[in-house]
N, C-alpha and C positions, 0 to 999 in steps of 0.2 A: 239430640242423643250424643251423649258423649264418646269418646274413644273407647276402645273398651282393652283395659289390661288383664291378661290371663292369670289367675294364681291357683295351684292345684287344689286350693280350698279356702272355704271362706261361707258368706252368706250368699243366699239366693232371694229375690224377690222377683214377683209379676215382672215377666218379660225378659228378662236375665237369660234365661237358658240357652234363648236366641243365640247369642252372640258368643256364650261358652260352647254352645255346641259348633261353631261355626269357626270355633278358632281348632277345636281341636282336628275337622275337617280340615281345614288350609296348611293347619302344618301335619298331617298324617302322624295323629298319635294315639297308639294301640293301648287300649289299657280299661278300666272299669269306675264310669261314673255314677259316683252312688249321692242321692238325695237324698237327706232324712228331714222330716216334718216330726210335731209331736205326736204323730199320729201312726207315721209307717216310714220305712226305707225302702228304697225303693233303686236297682240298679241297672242300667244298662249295660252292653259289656260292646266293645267297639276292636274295630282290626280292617287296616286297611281301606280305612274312610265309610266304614259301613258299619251297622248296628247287626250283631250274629245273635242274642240274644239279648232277653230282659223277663226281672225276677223283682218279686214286690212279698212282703212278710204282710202285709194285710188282706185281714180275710176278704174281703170282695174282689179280690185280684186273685183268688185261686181258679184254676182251672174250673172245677165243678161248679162254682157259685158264676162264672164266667156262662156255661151252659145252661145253667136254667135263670139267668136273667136275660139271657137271649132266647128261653123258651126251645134251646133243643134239647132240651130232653125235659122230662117231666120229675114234679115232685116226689112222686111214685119210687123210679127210675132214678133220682139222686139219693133218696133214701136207701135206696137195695142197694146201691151200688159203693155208697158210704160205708154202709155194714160191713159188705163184702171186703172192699179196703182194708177197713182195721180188723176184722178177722186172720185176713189172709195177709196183712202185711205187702199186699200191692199197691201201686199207685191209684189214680180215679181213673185216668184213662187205659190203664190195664185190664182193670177192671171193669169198666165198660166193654173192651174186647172181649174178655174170658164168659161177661156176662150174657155176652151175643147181643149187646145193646150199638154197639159202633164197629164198622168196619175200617181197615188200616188207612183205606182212601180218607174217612172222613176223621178220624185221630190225627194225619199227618195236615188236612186241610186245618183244621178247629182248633189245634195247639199254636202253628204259627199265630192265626189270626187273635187267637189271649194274649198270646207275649206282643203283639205290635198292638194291642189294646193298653196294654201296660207300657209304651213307648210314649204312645200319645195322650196318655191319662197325664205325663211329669209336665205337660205345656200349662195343666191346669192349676200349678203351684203359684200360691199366692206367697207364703212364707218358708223357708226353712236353711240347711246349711247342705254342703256340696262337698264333695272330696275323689277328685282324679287322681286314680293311682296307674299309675304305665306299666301294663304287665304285656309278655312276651304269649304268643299263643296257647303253648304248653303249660302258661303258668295260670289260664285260665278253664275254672271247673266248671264246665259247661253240661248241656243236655247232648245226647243225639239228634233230635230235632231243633235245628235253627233255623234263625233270619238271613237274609241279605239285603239288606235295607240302607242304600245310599243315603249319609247321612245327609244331604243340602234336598234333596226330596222330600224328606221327612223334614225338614225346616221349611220348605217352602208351602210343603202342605198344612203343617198345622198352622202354620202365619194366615192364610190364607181364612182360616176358620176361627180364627183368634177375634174373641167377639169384643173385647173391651175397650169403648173408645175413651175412657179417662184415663188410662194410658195413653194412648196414643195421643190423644191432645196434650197431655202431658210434657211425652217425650218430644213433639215440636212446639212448646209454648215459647222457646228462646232461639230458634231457627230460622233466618231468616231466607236465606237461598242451599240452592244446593248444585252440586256436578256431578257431571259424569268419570268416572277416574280411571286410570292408568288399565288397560286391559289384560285381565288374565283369564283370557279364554279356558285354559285348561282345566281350570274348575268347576266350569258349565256344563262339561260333557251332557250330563243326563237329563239336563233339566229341561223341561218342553213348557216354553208358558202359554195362557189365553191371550186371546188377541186384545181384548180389554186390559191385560197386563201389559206388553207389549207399548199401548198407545199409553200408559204412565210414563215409563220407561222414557218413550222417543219425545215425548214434550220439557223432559228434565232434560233433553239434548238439545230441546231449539228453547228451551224458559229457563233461567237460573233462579228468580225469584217465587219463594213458595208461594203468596197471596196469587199470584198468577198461576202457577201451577195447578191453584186450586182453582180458579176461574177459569182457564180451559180445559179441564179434564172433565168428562163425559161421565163421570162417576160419579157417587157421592162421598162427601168430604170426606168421611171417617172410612169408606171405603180407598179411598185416594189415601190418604195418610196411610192404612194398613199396607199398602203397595209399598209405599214411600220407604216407611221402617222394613218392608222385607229388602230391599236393594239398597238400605243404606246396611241392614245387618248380611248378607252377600258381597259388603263393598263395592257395586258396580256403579252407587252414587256416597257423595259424601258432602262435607260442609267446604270443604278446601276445594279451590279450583287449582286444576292440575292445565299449564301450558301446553297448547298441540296434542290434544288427546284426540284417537280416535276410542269414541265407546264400544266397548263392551256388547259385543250383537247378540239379543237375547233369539231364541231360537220360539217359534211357536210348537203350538201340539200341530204333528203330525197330520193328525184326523179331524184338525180345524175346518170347518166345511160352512160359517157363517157368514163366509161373502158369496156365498151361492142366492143370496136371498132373492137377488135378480130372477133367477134362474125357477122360482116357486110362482105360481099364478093363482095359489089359495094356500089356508090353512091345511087342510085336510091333504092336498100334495106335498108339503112340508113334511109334518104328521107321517105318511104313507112314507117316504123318503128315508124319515131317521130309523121307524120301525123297521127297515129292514137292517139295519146295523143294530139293532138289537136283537133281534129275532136268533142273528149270526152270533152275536156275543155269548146269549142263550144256550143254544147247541153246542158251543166250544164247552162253556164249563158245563153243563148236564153232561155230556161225554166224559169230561173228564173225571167228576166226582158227586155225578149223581143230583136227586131232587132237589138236594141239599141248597145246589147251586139259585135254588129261587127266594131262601133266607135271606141270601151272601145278596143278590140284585136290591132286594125290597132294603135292607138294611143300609146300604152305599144309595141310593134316593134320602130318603130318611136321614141321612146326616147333613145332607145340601139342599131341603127341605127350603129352608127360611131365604136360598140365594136363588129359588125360584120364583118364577112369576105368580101372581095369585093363583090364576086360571091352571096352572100346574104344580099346583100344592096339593091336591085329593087324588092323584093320578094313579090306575087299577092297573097292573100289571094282571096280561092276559096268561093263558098256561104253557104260548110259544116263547114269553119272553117279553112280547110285543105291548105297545100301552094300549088301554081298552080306548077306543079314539072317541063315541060319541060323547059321553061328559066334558071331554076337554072342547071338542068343537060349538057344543052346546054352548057353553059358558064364552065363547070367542063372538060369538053369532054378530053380535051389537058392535063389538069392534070394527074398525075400520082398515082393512088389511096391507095399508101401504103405510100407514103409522105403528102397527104392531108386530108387524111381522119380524120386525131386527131382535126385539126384546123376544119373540118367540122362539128365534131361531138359537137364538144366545140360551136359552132355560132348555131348549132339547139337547144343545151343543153339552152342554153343563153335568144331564144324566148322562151323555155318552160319554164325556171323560171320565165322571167317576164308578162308570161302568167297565170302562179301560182298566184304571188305576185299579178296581175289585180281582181283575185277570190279573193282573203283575202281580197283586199281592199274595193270592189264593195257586194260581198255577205258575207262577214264573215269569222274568221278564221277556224267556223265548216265545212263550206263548202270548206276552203281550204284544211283541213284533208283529209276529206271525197277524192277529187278530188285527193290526194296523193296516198289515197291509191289502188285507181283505175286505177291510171296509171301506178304503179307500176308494177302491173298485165298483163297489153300490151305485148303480145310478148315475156313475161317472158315465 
């Protein structure tokens, strides 16, 4: 992967956004980056190393079509409520209120969650052109309902989900080593990684050569390389060795609990253990915004589907929150539990952060604190 120089406009290709979006994080610059394909424009709008909003001119990125392809509201129900719209000259989600179809709880949950749908949708650009313009707060025409979305989270998450490995074999087909570089902690603040991230990370500090990198890493390859490309597009590795560095200390998640495995004497106590850090997850958001809250669970599984074990691919969410336990242990039975349990414990670890990261992004990151520190406590 080459260096990567900043211009406020130009072309974009597969993968590119990375490292645009990553420049404009490093050096804090406020302003509206708009993507256009031949098909839509599509724009972010940025202040203060964070994404406050984002807006897209194609129809399936409208609010409404955003709802009833997630199935909350019905064909019925998008129909009346469209009417009503152009009738009455209000918005869809006004209109839903007036309609007595949505309450202000579930309008202020369902609008963020479209606009960070439209954030993560731009990772999926294969072709098109880019254009950053730096505008000041005031000179941004924004909605009432925003984001506050640290922009190197949103980089690290979608990297994370980023499925293409002809790219990535790509971007290291002329690579031959890598390092660790010059430490700029202050950039890291937010970022919490998995321990499986972490152990890329610390073997690029004791391995400089990639063939090796790729020989001890616990991973697999195009998994290992998608790691490789997120910390060389963060800079905390790169191609140049830097003299007398100390690295870059990557921080784990918080509510990492997968070296407990010692500590589990079956599946089903494993199982029994995470359920209750779900169950809490559960009640946080149904407190806060309703049934609602079991769309927003089922849908955060459902995306990290494919990074689960087999055995934890059909998994029933029960009506506390909790997973229905016997088909999972059913399907375990034949296993051998002293070889399975780390991969088990990793695919439960995996729903609870993206169960985590559903609270941050639905209620806040105070509620997502709050909701760490509690689980912590489980079982402790």
């Amino acid at each position: 992967m080459t260096n990567y120089i900043f211009s406020p406009e130009g072309e974009i290709r597969e993968g590119q956004i990375y490292p645009l979006l990553y420049h404009i994080y490093k050096n804090n610059i406020s302003g509206v980056l708009a993507i256009k394909t031949e098909n839509y424009e599509k724009k972010i709008f940025i202040r203060d190393r964070r994404i406050i909003f984002a807006s897209s001119d194609q129809k399936m990125d409208t609010f409404s079509e955003y709802l009833l392809n997630k199935q909350l509201i019905t064909r019925e129900i998008y129909t009346t409520a469209t009417q009503y719209m152009a009738k009455n000259k209000k918005r869809f989600g006004r209109a839903l209120i007036e309609l007595g179809y949505f309450s202000y709880d579930q309008i202020w949950t369902w609008i963020p969650a479209h606009l960070i749908s439209i954030v993560y949708s731009l990772f999926n650009i294969k072709y098109g052109a880019y254009r950053f313009i730096e505008q000041h707060e005031d000179e941004m025409n924004i909605e009432n309902i925003v984001l506050d979305l640290d922009i190197l989270c949103v980089i690290v998450e979608a990297i994370r989900h980023f499925k293409s490995d002809s790219f990535l074999k790509k971007q290291f087909e002329s690579i031959t080593t890598l390092y660790p570089t010059i430490p700029n902690t202050d950039l890291l603040p937010d970022v919490h990684f998995k321990p499986y991230e972490v152990h890329i990370f610390n073997i690029v500090r004791r391995e400089s050569v990639l063939t090796k990198i790729l020989e001890k890493s616990e991973l697999l390859e195009n998994d290992t390389l998608r790691l490789l490309f997120l910390f060389m597009v963060m800079e905390v590795i790169s191609m140049e060795k830097h003299e007398h560095v100390t690295p870059t200390p990557l921080r784990e998640n918080e509510n990492n609990t997968v070296n407990r495995s010692g500590a589990f004497a079956s599946f089903e106590e494993a199982l029994k253990y995470y359920n209750g850090k779900y169950e809490l997850i559960y009640r946080v958001m149904m407190k806060e915004i309703g049934p609602i809250c079991m769309s927003i669970l089922h849908k955060s599984i459902e995306d990290i589907m494919e990074n689960l074990p087999t055995y934890l691919r059909k998994i029933q969410l029960k009506s506390d929150g909790t997973i229905l336990e016997e088909p999972i242990l059913k399907s375990l039975w034949y296993n051998d539990f002293d070889q399975h349990i780390g991969d088990f414990l990793r695919g439960l670890e995996e729903i609870l952060y993206t169960e985590i990261f559903a609270v941050r992004k639905h209620l806040g990151l105070e509620y997502e604190q709050q909701v760490l520190k509690w689980i912590k406590g489980i079982g402790n």
